[in-house]
C-alpha positions as CSV (number, residue, x, y, z in Angstrom):
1,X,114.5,-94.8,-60.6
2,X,118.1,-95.0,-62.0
3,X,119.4,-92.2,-60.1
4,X,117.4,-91.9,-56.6
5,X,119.5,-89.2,-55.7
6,X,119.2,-86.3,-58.1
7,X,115.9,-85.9,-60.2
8,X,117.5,-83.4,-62.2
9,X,120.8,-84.5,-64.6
10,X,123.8,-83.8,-62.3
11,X,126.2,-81.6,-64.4
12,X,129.8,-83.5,-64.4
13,X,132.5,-81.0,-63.5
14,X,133.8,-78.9,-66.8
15,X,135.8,-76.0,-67.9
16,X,132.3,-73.7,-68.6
17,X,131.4,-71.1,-65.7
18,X,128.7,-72.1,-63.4
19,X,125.4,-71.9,-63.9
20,X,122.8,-69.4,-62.2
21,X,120.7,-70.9,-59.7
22,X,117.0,-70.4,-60.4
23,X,115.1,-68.4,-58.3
24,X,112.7,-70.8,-56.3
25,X,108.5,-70.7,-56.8
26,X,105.9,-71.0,-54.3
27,X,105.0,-74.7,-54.7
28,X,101.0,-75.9,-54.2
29,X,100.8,-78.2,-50.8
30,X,99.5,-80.6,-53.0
31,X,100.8,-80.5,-56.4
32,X,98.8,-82.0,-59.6
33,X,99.7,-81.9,-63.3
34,X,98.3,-79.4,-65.6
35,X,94.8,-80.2,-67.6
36,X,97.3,-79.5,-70.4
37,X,99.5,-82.0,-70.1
38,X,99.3,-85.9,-69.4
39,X,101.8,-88.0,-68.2
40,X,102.2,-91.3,-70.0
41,X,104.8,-94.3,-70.5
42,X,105.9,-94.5,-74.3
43,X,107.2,-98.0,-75.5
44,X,108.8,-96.6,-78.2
45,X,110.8,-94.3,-76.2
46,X,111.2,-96.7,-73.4
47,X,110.4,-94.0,-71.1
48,X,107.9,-91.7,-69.6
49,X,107.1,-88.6,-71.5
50,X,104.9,-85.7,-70.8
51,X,102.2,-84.9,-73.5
52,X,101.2,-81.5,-74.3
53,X,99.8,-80.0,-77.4
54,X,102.7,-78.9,-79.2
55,X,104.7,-82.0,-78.4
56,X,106.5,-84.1,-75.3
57,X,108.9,-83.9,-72.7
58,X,111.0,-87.4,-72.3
59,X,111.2,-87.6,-68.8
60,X,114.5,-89.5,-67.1
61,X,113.1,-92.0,-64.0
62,X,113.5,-89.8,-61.3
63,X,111.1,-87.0,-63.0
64,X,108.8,-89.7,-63.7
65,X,108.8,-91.2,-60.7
66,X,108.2,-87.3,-58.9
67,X,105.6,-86.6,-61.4
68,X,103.6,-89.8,-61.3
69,X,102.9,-88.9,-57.6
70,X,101.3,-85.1,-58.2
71,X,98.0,-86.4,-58.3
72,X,96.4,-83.7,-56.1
73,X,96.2,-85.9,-52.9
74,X,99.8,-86.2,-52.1
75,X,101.6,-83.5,-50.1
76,X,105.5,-82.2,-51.8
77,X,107.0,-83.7,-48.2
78,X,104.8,-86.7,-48.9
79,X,106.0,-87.1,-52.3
80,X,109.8,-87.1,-50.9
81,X,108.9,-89.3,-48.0
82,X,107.3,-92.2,-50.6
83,X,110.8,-92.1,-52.7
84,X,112.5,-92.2,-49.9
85,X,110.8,-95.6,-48.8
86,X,110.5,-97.3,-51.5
87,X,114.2,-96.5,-52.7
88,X,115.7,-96.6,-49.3
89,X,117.3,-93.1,-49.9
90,X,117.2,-90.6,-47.2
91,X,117.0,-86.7,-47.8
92,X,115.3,-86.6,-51.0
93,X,113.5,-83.6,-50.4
94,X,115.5,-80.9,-51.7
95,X,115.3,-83.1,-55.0
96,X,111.7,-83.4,-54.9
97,X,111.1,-79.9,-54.3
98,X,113.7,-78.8,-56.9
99,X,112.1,-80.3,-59.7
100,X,108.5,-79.4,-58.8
101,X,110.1,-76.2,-58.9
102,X,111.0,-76.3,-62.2
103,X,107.4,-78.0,-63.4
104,X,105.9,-75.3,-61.7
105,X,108.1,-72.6,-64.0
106,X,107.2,-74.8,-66.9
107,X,103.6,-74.6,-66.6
108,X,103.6,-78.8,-65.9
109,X,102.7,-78.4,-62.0
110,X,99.9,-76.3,-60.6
C-alpha cells in the first residue's frame, strides 16, 4: 500500500472547478466481489487488476489492498480496522467506505 491514506487518487490542487461529490450507496455489512469479476495480481502490469468480461480495471495498492479483503466474512469497519493495523494508519475508514462506495456503483461490490 503506497498511499495508506487515500484509496482513491487525491486530486492535486488546479485551476478546474471542483468536482461533485457522489451521492453515497447503502454498503452490504459484509461486502464480497461480484461473481462477474475476479480480482487477480498481473505480472505484467505489476499490479492488481480486476477481471471482468469486457476487460480489466488496474487497481492502485490501496484499491487492492480494500478489495482483497471483501471476501464476504469481513465487516466494512473490519476492513478499515485490518489496514489500519497492519499499516499503522489511524482513521482509514472514511477511505474504506468511500471506495466500497464507488465498487458498489460500479457493479464490483455486492
Amino acid at each position: 500500500m503506497t498511499s495508506p491514506a487515500s484509496p482513491i487518487a487525491s486530486a492535486a490542487p488546479s485551476a478546474q472547478p471542483p468536482q461533485t461529490t457522489a451521492v453515497p450507496v447503502e454498503l452490504p455489512a459484509y461486502p464480497r466481489l461480484s461473481r462477474l469479476f475476479r480480482l487477480q495480481y498481473e505480472p505484467v502490469q505489476t499490479a492488481w487488476v480486476l477481471l471482468y468480461p469486457e476487460g480489466m480495471v488496474k487497481l492502485n495498492d490501496s484499491a487492492a489492498e480494500i478489495l482483497r479483503r471483501c471476501n464476504g466474512e469481513i465487516s466494512v469497519s473490519g476492513i478499515a480496522a485490518e489496514l489500519e493495523t497492519l499499516f499503522s494508519t489511524p482513521n482509514l475508514g472514511p477511505q474504506v467506505r468511500s471506495l466500497l462506495q464507488e465498487g458498489v456503483r460500479r457493479g464490483w461490490i455486492v
